[in-house]
N, C-alpha and C positions, 0 to 999 in steps of 0.2 A: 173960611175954615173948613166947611163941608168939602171945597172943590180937592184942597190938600189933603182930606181924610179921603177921598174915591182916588183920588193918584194913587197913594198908599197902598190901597186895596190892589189896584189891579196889579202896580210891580209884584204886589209878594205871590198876588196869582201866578203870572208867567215866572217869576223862582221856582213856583212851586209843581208847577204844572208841562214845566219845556223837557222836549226828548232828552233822554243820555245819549253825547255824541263823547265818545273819547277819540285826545289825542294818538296820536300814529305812536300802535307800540305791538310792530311786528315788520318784519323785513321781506321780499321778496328777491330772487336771484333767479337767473336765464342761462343753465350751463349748456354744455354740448359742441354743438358742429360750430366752428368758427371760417374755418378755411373750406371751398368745396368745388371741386368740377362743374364747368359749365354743364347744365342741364339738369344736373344732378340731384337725386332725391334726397333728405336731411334731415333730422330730427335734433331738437332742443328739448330743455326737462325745465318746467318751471321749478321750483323750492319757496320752502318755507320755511323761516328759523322766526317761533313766537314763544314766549313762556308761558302765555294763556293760552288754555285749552280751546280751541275754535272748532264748529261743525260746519262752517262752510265757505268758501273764497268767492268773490265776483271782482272784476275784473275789464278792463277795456283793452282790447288786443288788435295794435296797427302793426301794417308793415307793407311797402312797397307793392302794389296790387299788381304793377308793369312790371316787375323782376321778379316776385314769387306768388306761387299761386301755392295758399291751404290745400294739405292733401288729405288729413285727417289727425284724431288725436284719440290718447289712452291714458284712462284716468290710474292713476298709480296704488291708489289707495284701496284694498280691497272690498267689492259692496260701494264705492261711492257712483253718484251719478254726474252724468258731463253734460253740458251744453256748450260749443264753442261757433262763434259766428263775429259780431263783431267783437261782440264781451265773451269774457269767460265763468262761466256759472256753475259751483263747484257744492253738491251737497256730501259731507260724509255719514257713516252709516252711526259713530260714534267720535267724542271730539278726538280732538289730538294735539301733542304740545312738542317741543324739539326742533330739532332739524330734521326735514322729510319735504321728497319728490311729490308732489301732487299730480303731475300732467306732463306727457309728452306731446310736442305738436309736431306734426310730419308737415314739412315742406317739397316745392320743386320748382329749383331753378327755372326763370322763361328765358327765351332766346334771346331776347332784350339785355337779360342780366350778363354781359358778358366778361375776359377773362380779364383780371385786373380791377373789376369793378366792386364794390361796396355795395351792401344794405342793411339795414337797421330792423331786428323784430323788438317790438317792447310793450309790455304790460303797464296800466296806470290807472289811476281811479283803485285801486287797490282797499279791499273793505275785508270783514271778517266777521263774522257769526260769533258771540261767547253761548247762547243761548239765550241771554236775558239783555243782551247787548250789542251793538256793533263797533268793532276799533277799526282804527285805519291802517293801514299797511302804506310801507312806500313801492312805489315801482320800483322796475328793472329792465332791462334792455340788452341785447345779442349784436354784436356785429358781426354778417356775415359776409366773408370776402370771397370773386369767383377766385381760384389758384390762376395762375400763367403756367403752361404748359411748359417741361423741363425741355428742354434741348435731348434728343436723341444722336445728334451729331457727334459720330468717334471718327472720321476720318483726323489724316495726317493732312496739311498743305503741304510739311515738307521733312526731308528725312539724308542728314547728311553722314557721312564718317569721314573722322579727319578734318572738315569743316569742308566738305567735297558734296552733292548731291551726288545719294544714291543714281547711278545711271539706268534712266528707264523707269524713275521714280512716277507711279500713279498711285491714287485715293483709294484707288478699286483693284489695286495688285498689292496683294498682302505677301508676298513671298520671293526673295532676293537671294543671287548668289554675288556674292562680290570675289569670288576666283582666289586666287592665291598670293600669298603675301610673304614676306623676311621678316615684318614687324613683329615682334613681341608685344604689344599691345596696340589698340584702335580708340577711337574715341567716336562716341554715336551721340548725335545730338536731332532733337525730331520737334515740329512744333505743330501744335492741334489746328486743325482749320476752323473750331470753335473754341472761342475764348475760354467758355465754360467748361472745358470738357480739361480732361487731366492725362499724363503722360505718365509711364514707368518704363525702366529697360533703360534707358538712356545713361550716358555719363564713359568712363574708361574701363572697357572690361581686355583683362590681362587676356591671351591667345597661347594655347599649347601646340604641341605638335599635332599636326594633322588638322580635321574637322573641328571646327567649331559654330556653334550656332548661337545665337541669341533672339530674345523675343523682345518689340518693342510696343507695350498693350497701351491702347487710346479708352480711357472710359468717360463716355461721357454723360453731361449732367443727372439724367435718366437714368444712369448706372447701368446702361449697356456696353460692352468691348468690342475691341477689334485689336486684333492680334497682327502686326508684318515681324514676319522671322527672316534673319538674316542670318546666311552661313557663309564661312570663309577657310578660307585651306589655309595654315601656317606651314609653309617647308621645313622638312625633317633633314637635315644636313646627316646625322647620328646615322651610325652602321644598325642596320635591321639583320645584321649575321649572328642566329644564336643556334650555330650547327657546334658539334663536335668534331673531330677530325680522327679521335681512335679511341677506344675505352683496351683497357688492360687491366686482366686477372691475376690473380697470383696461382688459380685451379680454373680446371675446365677451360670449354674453347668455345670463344668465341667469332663471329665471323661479322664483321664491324661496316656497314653503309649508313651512312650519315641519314639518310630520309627514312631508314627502319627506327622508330620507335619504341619497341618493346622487343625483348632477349629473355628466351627462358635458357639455362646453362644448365646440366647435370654434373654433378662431383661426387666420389665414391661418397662413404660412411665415414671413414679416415679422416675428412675433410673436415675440422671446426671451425674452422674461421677464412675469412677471404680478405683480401686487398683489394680495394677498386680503385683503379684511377684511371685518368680522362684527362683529352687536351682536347681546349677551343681551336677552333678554326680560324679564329677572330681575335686578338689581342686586346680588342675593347671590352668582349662581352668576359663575364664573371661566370663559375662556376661551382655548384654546392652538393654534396653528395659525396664525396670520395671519401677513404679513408678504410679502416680494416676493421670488421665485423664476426661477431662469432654468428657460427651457423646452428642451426636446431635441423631436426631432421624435417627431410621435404620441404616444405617453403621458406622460402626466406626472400620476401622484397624490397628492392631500392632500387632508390633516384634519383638520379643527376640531373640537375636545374642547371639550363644552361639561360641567361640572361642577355642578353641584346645591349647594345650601348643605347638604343632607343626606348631599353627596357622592354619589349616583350619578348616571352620566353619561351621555352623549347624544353620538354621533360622527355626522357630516355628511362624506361624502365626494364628491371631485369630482375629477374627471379632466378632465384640459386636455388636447384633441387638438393638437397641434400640426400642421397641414398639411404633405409635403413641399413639395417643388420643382415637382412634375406636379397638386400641388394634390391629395392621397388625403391622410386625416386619419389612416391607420393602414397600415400594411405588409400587402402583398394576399399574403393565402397560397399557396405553392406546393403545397400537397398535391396530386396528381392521381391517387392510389391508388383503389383499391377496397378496401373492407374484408368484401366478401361479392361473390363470384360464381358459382351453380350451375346447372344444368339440374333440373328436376324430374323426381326418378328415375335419376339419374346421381351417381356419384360422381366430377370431374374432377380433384379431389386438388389447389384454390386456394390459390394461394400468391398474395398480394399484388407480388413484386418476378417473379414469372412471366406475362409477356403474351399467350405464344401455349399453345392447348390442343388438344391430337390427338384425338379421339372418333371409335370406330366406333359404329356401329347396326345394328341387322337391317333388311331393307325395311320390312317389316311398323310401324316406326316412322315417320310419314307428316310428324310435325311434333315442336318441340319447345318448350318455354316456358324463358325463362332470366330469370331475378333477379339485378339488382346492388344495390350500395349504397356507396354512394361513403363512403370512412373521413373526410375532411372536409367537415360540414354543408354548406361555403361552396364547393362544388366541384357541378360540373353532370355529372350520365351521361344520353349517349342512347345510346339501344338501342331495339331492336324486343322484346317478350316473347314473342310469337306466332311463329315461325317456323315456315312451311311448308318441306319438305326433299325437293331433287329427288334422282332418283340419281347418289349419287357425290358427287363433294365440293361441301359448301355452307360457307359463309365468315359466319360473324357477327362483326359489328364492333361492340364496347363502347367506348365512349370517353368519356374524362373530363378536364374542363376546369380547372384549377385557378381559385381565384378570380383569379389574378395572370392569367389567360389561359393558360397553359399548359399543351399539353396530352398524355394517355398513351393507348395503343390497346391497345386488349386483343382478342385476336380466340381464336374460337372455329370450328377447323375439323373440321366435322360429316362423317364420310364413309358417307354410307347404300349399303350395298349393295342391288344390284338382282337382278331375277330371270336377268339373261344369264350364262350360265357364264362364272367366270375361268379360262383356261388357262394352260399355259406352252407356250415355242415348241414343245419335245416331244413333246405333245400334241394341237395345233393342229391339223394337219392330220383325224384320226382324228374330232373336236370336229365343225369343218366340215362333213364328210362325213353326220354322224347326228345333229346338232343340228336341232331345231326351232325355236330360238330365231330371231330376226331379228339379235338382237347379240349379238356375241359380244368378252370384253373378255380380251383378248392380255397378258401378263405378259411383256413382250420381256428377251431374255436379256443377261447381258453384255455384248455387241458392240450389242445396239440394232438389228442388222438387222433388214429382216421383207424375207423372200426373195420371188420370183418367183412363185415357185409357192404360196406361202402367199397371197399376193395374189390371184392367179390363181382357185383354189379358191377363198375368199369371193367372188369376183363372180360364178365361177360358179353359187353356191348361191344366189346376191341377199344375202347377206351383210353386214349394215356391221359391221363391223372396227374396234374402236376399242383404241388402244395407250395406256395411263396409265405415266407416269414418275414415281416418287415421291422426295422427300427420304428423308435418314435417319429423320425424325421420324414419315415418314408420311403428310405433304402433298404432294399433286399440284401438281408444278410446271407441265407442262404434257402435255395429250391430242393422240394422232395418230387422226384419225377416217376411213375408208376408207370411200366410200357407193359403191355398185355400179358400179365400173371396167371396162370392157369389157375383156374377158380379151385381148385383142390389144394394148392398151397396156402390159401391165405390164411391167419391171424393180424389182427388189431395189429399196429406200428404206430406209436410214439412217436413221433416226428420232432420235438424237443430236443433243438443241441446249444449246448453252454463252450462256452470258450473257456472255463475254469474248471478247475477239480481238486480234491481234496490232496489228489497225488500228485500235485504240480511241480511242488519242488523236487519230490523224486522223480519226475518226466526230468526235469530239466538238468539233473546232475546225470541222468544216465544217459543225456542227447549233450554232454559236458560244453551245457548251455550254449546249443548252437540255436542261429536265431528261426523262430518261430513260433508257431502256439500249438495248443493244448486243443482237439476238440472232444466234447465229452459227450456222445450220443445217451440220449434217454431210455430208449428201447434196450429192451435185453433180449439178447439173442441174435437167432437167425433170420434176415430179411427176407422176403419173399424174391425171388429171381427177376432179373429184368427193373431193375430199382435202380436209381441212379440219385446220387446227392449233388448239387451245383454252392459250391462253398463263396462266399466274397472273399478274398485277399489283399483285394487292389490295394486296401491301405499300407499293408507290407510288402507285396511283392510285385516289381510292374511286369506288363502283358511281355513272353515271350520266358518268361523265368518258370526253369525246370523246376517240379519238386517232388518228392519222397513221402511217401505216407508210411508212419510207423506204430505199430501195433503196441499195444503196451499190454506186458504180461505179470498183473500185480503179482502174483505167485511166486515168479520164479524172479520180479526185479528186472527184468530189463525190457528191453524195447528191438522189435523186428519188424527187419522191411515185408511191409503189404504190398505196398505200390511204388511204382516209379514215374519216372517219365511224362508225369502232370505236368502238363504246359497251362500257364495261364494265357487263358482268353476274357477279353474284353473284364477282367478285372477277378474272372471267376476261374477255379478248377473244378473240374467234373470227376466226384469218384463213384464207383461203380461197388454197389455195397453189397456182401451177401450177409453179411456178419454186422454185429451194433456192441460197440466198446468203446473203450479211451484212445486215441490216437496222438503223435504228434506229427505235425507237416510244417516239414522243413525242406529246404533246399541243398542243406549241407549231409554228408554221407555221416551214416552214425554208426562205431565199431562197436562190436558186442565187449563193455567192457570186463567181462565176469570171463572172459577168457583168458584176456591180461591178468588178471585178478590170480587167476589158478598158476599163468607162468611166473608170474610175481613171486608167487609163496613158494615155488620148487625152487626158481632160483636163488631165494635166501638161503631157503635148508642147505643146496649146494652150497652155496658160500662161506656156511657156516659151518657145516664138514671139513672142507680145503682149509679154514682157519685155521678150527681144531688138529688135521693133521701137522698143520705148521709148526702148530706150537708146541705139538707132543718130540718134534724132529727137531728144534730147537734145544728142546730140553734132555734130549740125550746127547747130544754133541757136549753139550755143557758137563755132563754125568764122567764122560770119554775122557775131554779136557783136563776136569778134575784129578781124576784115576792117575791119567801122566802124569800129574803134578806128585801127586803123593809118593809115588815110586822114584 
């Protein structure tokens, strides 16, 4: 009884007391590289798919030691630690449950493992950590296969037409003329020198006239090609004549050879419409274009399509001018640009739509050469290239004609300084005094005066005194020139002249608006003798144009010649002043007309006299008439 009471005992001990081993309740998997190049490095991913949460994997890891050799591995799991050698020893940082990579292991092919061959990686002994427990995992296993190297071979063995070997046929000659032929179609048939490799191009390809070629591509297993091109002539029987033999107008004259191409024909303005027609040379070829067309003025194109029985073709073109009204067979171009204008050694900074150009120079620059070129062929520029440059301002005029005649100015104002000092009025006097110079060139202030005394002092030293007024741009509009004044005549002079006046439009009816302007000196009075004014014109009137200067007499209303015979130079007219008023200069002769004016009113009053006699002598005739009557 005792011996069965201690059996008792120790069974429910070992119940009580034996490790927790649970059954297998988690899976392992071995994905990745299956297939691989001899030699070749490789990598597999162990997995895990568990529903209880596990902190750690162990493992026993075989595989062919004579075909692959471990390169290394990488635990997948962030924070976990690895051990791999024969077993694999896997702690994570926190558990994990799912599906999830644990480990990659790098392999590399040995030279042993060769192409075609097989080998086996696999995990077993397979365990798992819950924390308070260990489960079992089932293994899993990789086969990895070496690849067989694809076939590179794309040659042909053999390559027929017609069921004929190509002649001359090689592996290693990718390119064929098979010569000329009547057939309308061939038939290409080719076969790989490797079983594995594949054909295109082959089979019945239809032949046109002339050239043809075909490609017969070999690709083989590796997906590399090779190309043999095959060309062949089909004979063109078909007439290649696609000439004309005459065209005919119904206006205008043409002069008709088969290999000229293009016909331009003129016809008056009278002319609306034209007939064209044309014969082949060739009964076979076709023709399109003919027929009767109205005309618009100056151009008018067409073409006759001459066609080939082989079908290519031959175009003839003609252009009908139609004259306008004025009798021009095409519209006259207005271009009048420039499309190039420089100095040599100057950069003036050309703009095509800008006509006028400011340029300083040192003296020591004597002359200059300037280039144009007109932006339309059909447009005319004169100009001077050589320019000699006096000091001070010079004026060159480019001008360009359009073909229509219209035309654009371009001008180039060159301002060469000289060797006289420039001063200002503040200075002037001091200048004077210790200059050697003979000229001295005055920069007048503001107001434009040039005083007594400044005057004074240049005559006393034999001085010429010359005063320049500039625009904003820079051009001298116009010079006060002072040449040795006797120092007894001077007073102050105003040098201030306006191109405008209050009396402009009475200037301009009593010059019965001939063309020119107005200049209004400032100064009043009498100049000092030996004084000369240098006016600009250029803008109106060009170099070699007479002109008139006229005095204008508000008092009395009209306008008398001062001056004549002003020639313009280099853009300027020099007048010689003794007197300061209103002027106009013009080119055109101006008649006093207050004298017509007086023969005007005498010859009404006559007329009106002779009337009144008329009609007092009419009216006694009539008085007479009556008289007889009554008696």
């Amino acid at each position: 009884m005792k011996k069965i009471l201690l059996v008792g005992i120790l069974l429910l001990q070992m119940l009580v007391f034996a490790p927790k081993v649970n059954a297998a309740s988690f899976s392992t998997s071995i994905s990745g590289a299956s297939s691989i190049n001899q030699g070749a490095k490789f990598t597999v991913t162990v997995n895990v798919s568990t529903t209880t949460k596990i902190y750690s994997l162990l493992a026993s890891l075989s595989y062919d030691k004579t075909k692959l050799k471990y390169v290394g591995a990488s635990c997948l799991i962030s924070g976990c630690s690895a051990e791999v050698g024969t077993r694999i020893v896997l702690d994570f940082p926190t558990s994990k449950s799912g599906s999830f990579a644990v480990i990659n292991l790098t392999f590399q092919g040995l030279s042993a493992f060769t192409a075609g061959q097989s080998s086996t990686i696999s995990i077993s002994g397979v365990s798992a950590s819950t924390g308070t427990a260990d489960i079992d995992g089932t293994g899993s296993s990789r086969k990895i296969t070496v690849s067989v190297p694809k076939s590179s071979n794309n040659n042909l063995s053999s390559l027929k037409v017609d069921g004929t070997s190509v002649s001359g046929f090689s592996q290693s000659d990718t390119s064929y003329d098979l010569g000329t032929t009547e057939k309308s179609s061939i038939s290409i048939s080719a076969t790989p020198a490797d079983t594995k490799a594949s054909v295109s191009g082959t089979g019945t390809k239809n032949l046109v006239y002339g050239l043809n070629s075909f490609n017969v591509v070999v690709t083989a297993e590796n997906g590399s090609t090779k190309t043999y091109a095959l060309s062949i002539n089909r004979n063109d029987p078909r007439s290649t004549n696609n000439y004309l033999s005459g065209i005919t107008l119904s206006s205008g004259e043409l002069t008709f050879n088969k290999e000229t191409g293009e016909y331009i024909v003129t016809v008056e303005n009278n002319v609306t419409s034209i007939t064209i027609d044309a014969d082949v040379e060739d009964a076979k070829s076709t023709l399109v274009g003919t027929g009767t067309y109205d005309l618009s003025v100056y151009d008018n194109l067409f073409e006759l399509v001459v066609t080939a029985e082989n079908t290519t073709t031959r175009t003839y073109k003609l252009n009908i001018l139609r004259k306008d009204e004025l009798g021009f067979s095409r519209e006259l171009s207005k271009e009048n640009h420039l499309s190039e204008l420089n100095i040599d050694g100057l950069d003036i900074g050309f703009n095509p739509e800008i006509q006028d150009y400011f340029i300083n120079v040192e003296k020591e620059v004597t002359s200059i050469n300037v280039n144009a070129a007109a932006l339309d062929s059909k447009s005319t520029v004169e100009f001077l290239k050589n320019i000699p440059l006096a000091f001070g301002q010079n004026v060159v005029n480019v001008n360009v004609m359009a073909e229509n005649g219209e035309k654009r100015n371009y001008k180039l104002f060159i301002y060469r300084k000289s060797d006289a000092p420039y001063v200002g009025v503040d200075d002037i006097m001091e200048q004077l005094g210790s200059t050697e110079s003979p000229l001295v060139i005055l920069i007048p202030g503001i107001s434009g005066i040039i005083s007594k005394e400044i005057l004074g002092e240049a005559a006393k030293q034999g001085i010429e005194l010359q005063v320049e007024k500039k625009d904003d741009f820079g051009r001298v509009l116009y010079y006060w020139i002072f040449k040795g004044v006797s120092t007894q005549e001077q007073s102050k002079v105003d040098t201030n002249i306006r191109f405008t006046s209050v009396n402009e439009e009475k200037i301009h009816e009593l010059s019965n608006y001939a063309d020119g302007f107005v200049l209004n000196f400032a100064h009043e009075g009498p100049i000092p003798d030996g004084t000369y004014v240098k006016i600009y014109v250029g803008d109106r009137f060009a170099d070699g144009t007479i002109l008139k200067l006229y005095l204008f007499d508000n008092e009395k209303a009209k306008l008398g010649l001062d001056s004549e015979a002003l020639e313009v130079k280099n853009g300027f007219v020099e007048l010689q002043m003794n007197h300061a008023s209103e002027y106009y200069l013009t080119q055109s002769e101006i008649k006093d007309m207050s004298v017509y004016s007086t023969f005007f009113v005498v010859a009404v009053a006559e007329a009106g006299i002779i009337l009144a006699l008329l009609i007092v002598l009419i009216l006694r005739r009539k008085r007479k008439q009556a008289n007889l009557t009554a008696l």
